[in-house]
DSSP file (Angstrom, degrees, kcal/mol; ACC not computed):
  #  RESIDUE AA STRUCTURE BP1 BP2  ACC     N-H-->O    O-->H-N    N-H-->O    O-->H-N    TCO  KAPPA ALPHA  PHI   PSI    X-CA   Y-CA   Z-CA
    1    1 A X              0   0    0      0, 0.0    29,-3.4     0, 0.0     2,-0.4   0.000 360.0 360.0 360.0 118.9  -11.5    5.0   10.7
    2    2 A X  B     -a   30   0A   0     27,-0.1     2,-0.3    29,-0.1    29,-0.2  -0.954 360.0-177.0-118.6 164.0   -9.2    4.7    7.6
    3    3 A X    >   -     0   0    0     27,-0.8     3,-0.7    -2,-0.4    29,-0.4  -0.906  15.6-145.8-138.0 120.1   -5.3    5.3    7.5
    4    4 A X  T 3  S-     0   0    0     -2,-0.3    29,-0.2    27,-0.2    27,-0.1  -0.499  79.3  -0.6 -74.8 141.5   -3.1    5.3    4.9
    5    5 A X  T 3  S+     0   0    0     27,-2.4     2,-0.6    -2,-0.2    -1,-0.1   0.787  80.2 170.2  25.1  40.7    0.5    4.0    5.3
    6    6 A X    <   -     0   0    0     -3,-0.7    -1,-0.1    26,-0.6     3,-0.1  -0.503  27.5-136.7 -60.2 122.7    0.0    3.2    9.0
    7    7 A X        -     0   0    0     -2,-0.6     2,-0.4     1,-0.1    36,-0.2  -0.087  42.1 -78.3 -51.5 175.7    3.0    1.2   10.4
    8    8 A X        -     0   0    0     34,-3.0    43,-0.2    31,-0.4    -1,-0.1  -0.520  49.8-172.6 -69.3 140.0    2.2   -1.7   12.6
    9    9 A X        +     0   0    0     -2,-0.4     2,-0.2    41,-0.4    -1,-0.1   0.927  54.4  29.2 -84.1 -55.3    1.3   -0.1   16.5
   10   10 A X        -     0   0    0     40,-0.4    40,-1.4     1,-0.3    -1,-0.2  -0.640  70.0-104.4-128.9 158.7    1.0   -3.3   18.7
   11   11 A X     >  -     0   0    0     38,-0.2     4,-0.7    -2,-0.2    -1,-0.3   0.288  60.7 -85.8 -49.2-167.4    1.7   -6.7   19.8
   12   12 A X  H  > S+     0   0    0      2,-0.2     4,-2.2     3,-0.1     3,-0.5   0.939 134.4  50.0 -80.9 -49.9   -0.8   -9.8   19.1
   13   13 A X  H  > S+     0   0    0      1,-0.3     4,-1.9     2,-0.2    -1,-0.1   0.846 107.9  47.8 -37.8 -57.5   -2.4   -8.4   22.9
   14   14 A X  H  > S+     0   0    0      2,-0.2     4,-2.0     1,-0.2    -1,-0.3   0.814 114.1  54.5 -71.4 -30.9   -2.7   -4.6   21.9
   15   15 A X  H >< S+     0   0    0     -4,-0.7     3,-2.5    -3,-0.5     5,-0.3   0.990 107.7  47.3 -56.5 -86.7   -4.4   -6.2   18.6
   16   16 A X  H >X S+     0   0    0     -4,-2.2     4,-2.9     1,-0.3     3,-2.6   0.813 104.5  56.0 -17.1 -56.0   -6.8   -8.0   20.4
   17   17 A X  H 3X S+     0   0    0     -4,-1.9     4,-2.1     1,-0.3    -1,-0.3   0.865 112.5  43.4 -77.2 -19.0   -8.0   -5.4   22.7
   18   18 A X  H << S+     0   0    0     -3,-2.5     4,-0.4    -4,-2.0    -1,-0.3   0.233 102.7  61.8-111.2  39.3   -8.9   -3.0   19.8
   19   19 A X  H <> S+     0   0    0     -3,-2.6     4,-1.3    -4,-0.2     5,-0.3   0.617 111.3  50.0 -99.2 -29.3  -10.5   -5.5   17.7
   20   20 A X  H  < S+     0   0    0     -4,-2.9     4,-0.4    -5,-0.3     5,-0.2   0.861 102.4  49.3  -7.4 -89.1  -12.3   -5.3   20.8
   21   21 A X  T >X S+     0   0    0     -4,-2.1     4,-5.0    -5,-0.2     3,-1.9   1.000 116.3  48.5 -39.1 -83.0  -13.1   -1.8   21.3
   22   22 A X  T 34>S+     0   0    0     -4,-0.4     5,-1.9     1,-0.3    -2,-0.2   0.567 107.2  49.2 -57.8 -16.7  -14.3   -1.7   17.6
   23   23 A X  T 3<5S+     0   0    0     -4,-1.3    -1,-0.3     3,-0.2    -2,-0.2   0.491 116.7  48.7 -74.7 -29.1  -16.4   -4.5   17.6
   24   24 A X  T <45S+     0   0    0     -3,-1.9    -2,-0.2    -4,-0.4    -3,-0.1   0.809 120.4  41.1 -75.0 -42.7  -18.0   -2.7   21.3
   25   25 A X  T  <5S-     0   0    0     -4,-5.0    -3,-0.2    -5,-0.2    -2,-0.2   0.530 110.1-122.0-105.5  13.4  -18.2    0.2   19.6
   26   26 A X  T   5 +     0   0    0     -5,-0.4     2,-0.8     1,-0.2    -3,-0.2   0.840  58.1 158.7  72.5  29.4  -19.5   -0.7   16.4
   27   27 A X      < -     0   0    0     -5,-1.9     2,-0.9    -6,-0.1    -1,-0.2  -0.668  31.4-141.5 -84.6  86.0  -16.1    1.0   14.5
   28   28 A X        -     0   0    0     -2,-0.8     2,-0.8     1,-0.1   115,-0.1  -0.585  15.3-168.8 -88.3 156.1  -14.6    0.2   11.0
   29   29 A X        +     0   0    0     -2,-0.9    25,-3.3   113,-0.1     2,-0.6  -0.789  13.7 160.1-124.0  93.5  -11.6    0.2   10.8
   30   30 A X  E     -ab   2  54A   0    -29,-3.4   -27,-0.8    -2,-0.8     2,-0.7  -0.777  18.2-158.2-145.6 112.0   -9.6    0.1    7.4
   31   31 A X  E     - b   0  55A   0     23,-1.2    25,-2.5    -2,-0.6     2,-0.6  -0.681  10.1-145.5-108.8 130.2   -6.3    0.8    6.4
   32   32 A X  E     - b   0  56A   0     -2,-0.7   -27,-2.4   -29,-0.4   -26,-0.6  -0.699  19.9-173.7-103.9 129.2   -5.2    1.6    2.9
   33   33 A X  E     - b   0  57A   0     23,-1.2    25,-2.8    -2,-0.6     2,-0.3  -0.964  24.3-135.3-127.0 147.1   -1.6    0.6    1.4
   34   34 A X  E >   - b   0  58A   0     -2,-0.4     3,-1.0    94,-0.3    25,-0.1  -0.608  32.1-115.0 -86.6 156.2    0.1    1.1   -1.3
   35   35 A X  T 3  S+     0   0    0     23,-1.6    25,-0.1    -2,-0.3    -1,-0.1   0.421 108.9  25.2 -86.9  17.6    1.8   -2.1   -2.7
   36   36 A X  T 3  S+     0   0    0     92,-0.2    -1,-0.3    23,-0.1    92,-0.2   0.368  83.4 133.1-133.6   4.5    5.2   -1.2   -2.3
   37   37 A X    <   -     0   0    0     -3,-1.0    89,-0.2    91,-0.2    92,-0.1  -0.269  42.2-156.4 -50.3 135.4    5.0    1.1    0.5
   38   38 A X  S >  S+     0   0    0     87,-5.5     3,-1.9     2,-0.1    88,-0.1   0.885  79.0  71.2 -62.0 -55.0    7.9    0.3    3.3
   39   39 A X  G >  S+     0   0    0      1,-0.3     3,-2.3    86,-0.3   -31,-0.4   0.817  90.0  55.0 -56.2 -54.3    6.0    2.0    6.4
   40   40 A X  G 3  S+     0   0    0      1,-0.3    -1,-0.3   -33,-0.2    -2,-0.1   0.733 100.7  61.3 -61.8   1.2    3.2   -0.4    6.9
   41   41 A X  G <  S+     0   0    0     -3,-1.9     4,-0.4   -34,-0.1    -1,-0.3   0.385  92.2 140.7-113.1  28.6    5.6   -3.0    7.2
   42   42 A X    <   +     0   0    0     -3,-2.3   -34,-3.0     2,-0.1     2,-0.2  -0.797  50.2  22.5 -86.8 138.4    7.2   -1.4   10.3
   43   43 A X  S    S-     0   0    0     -2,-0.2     2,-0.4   -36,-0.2   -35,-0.3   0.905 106.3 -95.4 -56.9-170.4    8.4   -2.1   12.9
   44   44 A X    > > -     0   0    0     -2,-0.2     3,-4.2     1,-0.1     5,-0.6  -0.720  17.2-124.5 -65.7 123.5    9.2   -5.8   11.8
   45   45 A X  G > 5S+     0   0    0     -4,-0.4     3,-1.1    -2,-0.4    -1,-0.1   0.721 114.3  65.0 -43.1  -6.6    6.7   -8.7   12.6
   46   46 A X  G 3 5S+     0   0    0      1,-0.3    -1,-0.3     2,-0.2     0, 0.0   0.673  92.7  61.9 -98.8  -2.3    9.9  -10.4   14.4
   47   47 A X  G < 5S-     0   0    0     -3,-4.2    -1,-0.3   -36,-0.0    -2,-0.2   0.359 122.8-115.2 -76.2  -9.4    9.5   -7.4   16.7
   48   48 A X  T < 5S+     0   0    0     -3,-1.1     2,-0.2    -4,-0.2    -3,-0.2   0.693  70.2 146.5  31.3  40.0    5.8   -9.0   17.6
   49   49 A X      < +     0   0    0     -5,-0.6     2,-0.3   -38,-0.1   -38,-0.2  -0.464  24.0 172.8 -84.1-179.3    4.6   -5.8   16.0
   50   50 A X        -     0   0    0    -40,-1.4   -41,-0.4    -2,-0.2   -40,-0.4  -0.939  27.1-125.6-147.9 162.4    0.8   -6.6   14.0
   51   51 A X        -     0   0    0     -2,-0.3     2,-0.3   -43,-0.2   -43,-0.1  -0.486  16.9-155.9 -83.1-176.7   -1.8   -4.8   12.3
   52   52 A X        +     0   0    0     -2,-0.2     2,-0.3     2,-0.1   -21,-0.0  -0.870  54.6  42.6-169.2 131.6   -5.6   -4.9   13.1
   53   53 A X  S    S-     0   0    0     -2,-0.3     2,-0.4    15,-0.1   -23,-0.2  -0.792  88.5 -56.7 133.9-177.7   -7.9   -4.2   10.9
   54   54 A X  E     -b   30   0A   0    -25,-3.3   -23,-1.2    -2,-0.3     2,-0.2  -0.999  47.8-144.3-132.3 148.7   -8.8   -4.7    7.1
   55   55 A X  E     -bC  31  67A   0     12,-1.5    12,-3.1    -2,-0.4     2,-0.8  -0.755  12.3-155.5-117.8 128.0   -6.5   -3.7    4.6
   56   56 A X  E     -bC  32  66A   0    -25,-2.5   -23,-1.2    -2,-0.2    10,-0.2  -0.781  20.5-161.3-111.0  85.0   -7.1   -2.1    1.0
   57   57 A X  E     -bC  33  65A   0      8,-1.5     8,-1.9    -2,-0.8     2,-0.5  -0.426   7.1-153.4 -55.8 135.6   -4.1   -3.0   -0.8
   58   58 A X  E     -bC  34  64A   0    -25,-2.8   -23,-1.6     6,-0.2     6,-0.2  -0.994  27.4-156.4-115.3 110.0   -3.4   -0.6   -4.2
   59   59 A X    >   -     0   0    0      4,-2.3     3,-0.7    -2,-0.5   -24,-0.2   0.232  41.4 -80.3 -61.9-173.5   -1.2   -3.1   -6.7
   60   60 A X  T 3  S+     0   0    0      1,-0.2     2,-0.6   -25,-0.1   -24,-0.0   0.983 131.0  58.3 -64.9 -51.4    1.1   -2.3   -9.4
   61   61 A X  T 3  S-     0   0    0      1,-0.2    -1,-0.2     2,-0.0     3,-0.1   0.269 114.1-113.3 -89.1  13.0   -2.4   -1.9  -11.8
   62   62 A X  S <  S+     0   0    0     -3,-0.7    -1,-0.2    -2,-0.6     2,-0.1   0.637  77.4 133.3  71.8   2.4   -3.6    0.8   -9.5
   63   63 A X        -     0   0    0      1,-0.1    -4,-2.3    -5,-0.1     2,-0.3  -0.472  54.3-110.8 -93.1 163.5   -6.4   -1.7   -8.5
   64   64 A X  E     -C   58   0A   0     -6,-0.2     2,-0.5    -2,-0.1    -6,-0.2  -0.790  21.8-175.0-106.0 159.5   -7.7   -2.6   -5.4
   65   65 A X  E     -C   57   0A   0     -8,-1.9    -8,-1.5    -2,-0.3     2,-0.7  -0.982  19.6-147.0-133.7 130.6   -7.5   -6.0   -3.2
   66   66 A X  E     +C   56   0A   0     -2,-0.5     2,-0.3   -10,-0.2   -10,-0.2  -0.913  39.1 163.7-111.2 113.2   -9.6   -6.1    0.1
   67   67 A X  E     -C   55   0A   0    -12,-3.1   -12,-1.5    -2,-0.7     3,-0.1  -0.986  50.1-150.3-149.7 173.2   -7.2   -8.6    2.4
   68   68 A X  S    S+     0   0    0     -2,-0.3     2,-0.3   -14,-0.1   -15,-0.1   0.540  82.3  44.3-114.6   4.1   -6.9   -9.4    5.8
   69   69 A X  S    S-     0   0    0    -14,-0.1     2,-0.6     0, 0.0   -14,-0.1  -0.951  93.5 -93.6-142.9 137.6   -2.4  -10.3    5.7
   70   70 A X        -     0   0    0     -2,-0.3     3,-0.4     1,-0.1    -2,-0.0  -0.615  33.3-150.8 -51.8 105.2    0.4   -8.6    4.0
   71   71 A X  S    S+     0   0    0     -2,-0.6     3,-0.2     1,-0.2    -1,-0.1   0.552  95.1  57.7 -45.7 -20.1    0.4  -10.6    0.7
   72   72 A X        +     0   0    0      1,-0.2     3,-0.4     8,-0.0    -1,-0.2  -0.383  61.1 153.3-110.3  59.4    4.0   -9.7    0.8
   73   73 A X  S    S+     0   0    0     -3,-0.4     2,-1.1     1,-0.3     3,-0.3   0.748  72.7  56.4 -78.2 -22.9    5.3  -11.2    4.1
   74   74 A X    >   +     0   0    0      1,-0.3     3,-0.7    -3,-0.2    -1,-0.3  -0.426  68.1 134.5-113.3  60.1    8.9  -11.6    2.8
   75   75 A X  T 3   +     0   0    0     -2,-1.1    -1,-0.3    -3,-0.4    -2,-0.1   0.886  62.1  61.2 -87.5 -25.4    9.4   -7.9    1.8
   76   76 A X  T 3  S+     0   0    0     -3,-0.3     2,-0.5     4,-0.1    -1,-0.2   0.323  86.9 111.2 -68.0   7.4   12.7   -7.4    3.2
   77   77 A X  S X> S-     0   0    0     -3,-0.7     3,-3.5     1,-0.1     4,-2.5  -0.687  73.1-121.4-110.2 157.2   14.5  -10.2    0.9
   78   78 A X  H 3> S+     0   0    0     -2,-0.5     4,-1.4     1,-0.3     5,-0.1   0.722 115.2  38.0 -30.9 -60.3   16.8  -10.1   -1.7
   79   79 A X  H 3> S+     0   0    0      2,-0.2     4,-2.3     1,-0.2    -1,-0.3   0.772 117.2  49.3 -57.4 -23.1   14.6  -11.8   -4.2
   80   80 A X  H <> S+     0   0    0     -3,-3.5     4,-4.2     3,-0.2    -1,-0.2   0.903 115.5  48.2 -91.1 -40.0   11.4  -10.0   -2.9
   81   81 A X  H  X S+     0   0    0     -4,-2.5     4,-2.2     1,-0.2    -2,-0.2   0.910 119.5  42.6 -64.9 -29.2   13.9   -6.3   -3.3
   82   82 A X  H  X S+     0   0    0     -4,-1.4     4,-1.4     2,-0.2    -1,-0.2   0.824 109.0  50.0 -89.2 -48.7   14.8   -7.5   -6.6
   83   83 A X  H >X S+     0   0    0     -4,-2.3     4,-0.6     2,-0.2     3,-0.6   0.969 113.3  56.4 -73.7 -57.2   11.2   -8.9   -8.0
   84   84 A X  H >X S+     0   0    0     -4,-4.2     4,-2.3     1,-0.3     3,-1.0   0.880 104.4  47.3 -64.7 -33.8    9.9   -5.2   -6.8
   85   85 A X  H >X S+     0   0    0     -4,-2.2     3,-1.4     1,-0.3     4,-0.5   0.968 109.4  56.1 -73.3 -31.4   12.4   -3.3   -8.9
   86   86 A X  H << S+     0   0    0     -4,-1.4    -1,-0.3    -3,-0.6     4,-0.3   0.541 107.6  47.8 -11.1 -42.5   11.5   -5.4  -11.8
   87   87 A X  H <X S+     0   0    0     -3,-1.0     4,-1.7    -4,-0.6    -1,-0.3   0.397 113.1  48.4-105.7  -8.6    8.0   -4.4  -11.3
   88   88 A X  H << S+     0   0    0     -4,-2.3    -2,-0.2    -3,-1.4    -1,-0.2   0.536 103.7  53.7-100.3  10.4    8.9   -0.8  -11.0
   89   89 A X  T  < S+     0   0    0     -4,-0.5     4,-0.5    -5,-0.2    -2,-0.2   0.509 117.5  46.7-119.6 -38.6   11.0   -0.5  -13.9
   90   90 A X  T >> S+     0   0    0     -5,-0.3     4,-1.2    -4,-0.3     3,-0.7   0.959 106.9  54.4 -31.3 -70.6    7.4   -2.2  -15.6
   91   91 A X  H 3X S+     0   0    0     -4,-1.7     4,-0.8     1,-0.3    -1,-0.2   0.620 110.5  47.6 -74.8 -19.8    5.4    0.0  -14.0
   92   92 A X  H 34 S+     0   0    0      2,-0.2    -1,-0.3    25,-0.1     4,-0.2   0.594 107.4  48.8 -62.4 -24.5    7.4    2.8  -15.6
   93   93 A X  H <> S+     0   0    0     -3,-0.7     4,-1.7    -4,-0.5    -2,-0.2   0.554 111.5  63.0-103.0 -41.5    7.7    1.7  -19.2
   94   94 A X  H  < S+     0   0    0     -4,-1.2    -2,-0.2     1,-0.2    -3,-0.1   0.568 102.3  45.8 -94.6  -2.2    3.6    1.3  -18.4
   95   95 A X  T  X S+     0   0    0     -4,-0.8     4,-1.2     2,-0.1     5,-0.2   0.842 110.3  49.2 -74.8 -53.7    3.0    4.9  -17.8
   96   96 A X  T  4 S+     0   0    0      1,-0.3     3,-0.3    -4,-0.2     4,-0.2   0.859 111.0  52.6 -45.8 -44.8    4.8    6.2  -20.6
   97   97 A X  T >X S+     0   0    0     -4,-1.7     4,-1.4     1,-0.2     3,-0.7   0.751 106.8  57.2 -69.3 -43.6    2.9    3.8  -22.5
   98   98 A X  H 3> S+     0   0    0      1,-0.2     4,-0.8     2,-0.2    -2,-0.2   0.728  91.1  64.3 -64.6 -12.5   -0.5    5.2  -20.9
   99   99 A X  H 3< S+     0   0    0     -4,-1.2    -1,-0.2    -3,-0.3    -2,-0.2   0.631 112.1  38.3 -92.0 -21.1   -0.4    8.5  -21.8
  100  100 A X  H <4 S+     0   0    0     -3,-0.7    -2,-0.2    -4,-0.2    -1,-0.1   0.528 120.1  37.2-101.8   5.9   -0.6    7.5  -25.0
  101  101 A X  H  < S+     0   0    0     -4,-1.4     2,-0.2     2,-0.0    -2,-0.2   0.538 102.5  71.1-111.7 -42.3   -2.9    4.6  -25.1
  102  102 A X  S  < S-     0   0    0     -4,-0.8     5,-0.1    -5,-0.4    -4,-0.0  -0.519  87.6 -66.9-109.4 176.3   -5.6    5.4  -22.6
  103  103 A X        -     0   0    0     -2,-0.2     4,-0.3     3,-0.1    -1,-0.1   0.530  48.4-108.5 -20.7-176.3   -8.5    7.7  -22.1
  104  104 A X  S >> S+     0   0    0      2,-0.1     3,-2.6     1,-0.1     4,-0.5   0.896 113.7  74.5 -78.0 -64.2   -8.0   11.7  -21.6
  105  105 A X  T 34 S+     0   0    0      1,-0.3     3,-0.3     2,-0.1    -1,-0.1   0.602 104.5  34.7  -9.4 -55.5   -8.9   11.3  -18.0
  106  106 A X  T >> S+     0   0    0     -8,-0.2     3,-1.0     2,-0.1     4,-0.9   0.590 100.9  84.4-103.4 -17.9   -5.3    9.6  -17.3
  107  107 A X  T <4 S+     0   0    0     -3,-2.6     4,-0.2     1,-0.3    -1,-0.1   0.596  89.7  48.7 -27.0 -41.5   -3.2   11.9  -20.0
  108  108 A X  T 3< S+     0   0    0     -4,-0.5     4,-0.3    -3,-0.3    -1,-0.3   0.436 106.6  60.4 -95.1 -21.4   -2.7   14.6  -17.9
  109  109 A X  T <> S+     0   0    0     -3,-1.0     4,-2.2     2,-0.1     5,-0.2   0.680  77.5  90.1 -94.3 -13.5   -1.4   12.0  -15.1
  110  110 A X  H  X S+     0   0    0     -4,-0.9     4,-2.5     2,-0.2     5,-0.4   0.937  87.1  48.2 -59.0 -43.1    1.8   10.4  -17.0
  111  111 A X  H  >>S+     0   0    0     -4,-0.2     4,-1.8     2,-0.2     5,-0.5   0.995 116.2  47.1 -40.8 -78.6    4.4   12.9  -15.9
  112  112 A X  H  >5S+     0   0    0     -4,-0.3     4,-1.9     1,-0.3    -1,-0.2   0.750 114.1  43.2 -35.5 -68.9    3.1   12.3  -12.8
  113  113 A X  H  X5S+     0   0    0     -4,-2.2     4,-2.5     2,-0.2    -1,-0.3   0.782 116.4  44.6 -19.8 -67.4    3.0    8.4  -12.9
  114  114 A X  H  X5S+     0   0    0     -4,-2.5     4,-2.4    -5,-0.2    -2,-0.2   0.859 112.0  53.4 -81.4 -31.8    6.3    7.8  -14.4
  115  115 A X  H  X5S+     0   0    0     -4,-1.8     4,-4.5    -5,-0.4     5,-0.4   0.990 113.1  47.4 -59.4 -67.4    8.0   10.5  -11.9
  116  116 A X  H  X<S+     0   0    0     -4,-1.9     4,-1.3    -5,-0.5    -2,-0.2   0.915 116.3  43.3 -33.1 -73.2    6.3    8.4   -9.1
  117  117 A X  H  X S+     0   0    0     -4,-2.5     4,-0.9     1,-0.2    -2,-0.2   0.741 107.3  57.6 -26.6 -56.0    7.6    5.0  -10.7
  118  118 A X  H >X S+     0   0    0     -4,-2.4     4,-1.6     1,-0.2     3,-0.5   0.901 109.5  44.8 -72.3 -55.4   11.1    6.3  -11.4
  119  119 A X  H 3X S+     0   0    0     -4,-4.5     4,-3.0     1,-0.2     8,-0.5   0.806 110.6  55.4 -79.5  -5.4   11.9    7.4   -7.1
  120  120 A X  H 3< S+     0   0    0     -4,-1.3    -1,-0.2    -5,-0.4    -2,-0.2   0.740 105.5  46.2-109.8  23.1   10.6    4.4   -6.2
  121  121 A X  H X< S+     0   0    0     -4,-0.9     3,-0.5    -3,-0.5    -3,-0.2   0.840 121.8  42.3 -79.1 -89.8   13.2    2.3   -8.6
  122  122 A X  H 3< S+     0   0    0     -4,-1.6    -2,-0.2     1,-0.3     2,-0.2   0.554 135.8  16.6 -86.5 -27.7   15.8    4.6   -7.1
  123  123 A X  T >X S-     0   0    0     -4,-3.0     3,-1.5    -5,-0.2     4,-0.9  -0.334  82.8-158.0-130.1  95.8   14.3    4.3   -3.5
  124  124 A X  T <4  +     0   0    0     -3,-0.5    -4,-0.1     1,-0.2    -3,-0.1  -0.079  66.5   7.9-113.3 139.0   12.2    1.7   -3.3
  125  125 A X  T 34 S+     0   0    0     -5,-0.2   -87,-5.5     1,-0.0   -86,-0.3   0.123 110.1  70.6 140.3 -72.7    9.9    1.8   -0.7
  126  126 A X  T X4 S+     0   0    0     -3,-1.5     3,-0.6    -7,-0.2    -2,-0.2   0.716  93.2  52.6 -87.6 -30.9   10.1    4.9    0.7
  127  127 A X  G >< S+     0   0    0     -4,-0.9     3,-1.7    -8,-0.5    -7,-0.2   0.591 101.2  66.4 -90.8  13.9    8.7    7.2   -2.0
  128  128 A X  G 3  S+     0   0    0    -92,-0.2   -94,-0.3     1,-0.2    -1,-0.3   0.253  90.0  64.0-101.6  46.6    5.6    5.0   -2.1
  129  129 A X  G <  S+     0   0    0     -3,-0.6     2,-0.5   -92,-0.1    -1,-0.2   0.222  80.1 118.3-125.5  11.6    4.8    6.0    1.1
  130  130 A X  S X> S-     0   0    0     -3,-1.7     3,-2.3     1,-0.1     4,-0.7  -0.569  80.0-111.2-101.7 158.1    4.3    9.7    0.0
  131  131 A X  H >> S+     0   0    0     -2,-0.5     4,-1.1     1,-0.3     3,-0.9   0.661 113.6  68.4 -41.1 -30.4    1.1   11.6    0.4
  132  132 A X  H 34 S+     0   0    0      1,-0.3    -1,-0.3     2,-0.2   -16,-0.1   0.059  95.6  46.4 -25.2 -16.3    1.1   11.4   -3.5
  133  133 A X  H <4 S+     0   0    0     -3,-2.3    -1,-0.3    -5,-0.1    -2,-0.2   0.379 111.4  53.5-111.3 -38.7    0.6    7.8   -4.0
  134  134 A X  H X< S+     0   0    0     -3,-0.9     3,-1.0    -4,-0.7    -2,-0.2   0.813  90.3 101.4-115.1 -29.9   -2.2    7.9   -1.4
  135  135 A X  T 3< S+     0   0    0     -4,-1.1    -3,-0.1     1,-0.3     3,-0.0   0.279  85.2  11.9 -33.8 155.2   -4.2   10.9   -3.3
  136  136 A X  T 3  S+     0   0    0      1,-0.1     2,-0.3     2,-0.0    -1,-0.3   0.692  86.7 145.5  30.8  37.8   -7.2   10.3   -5.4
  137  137 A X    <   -     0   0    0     -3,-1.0     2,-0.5   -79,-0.0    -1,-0.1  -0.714  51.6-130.4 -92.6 149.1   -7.7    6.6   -4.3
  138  138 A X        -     0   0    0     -2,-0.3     2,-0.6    -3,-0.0    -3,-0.0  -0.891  22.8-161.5 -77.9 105.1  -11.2    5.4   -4.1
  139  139 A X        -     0   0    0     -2,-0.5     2,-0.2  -107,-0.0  -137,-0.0  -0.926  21.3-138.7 -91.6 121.5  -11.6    3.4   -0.2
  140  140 A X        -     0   0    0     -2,-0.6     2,-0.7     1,-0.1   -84,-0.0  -0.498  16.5-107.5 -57.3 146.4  -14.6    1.3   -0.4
  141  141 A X        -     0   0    0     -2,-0.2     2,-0.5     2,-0.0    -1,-0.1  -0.792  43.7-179.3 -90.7 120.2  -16.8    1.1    2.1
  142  142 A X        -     0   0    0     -2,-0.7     2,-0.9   -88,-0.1  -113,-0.1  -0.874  16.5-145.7-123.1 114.5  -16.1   -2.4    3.6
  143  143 A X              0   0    0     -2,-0.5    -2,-0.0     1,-0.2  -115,-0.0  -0.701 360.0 360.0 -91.2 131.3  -18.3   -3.2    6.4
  144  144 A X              0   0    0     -2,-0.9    -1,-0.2  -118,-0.1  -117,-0.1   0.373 360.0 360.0  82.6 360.0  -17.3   -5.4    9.5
């Protein structure tokens, strides 16, 4: 099973019972985010909502990170809102810069890239939670 920009579903309980299930039924189970995306981190853990599952995190470099925790736990604070536009105002300067530095393969993507970059300095968050972001990603096949 993968999902992209799932929110959290369940308590610690409802977690448990479908690491359950998928472990009964032999299931993986792997949910891909992007690294600024808002929605997975919804509702708020002080709600006792969770994930379950393994997580394929997409950075700023477009790479991927196989982890089992939000790397970001403090994503609603100032400094955290602050350090992200910082890194999207980065990641903006480093498209522009890519279209002219790398392969052909990525040439055709800077418009695209910097457009991305650009809503989610002005709403950061939300647009990296669009179907657009999630598009042409590679999910590894992570087993267990």
């Amino acid at each position: 099973v993968y999902t992209f920009g799932q929110p959290m579903v369940g308590n610690q309980k409802f977690v448990e019972f479908m690491k359950g299930k998928f472990k009964q039924y032999s299931i993986n189970y792997i949910r891909a985010v992007n690294y600024d995306d808002l929605v997975p981190r919804l509702p708020f853990q002080a709600l006792d909502y969770r994930h379950f599952g393994k997580m394929v995190l997409y950075d700023t470099n477009f790479e991927q990170k196989i982890v089992h925790e939000d790397p970001e736990e403090n994503y609603f604070a100032v400094l955290s809102f602050m350090e992200r536009q910082l890194k999207n105002a980065k990641d903006a300067g480093r498209s522009l810069i890519n279209a002219f530095t790398s392969g052909p393969e990525n040439r055709g993507r800077w418009l695209q890239r910097s457009w991305r970059n650009f809503k989610q300095w002005l709403f950061p968050g939300v647009s990296a939670h669009l179907s657009d972001n999630y598009v042409d990603r590679e999910i590894p096949i992570v087993e267990g």
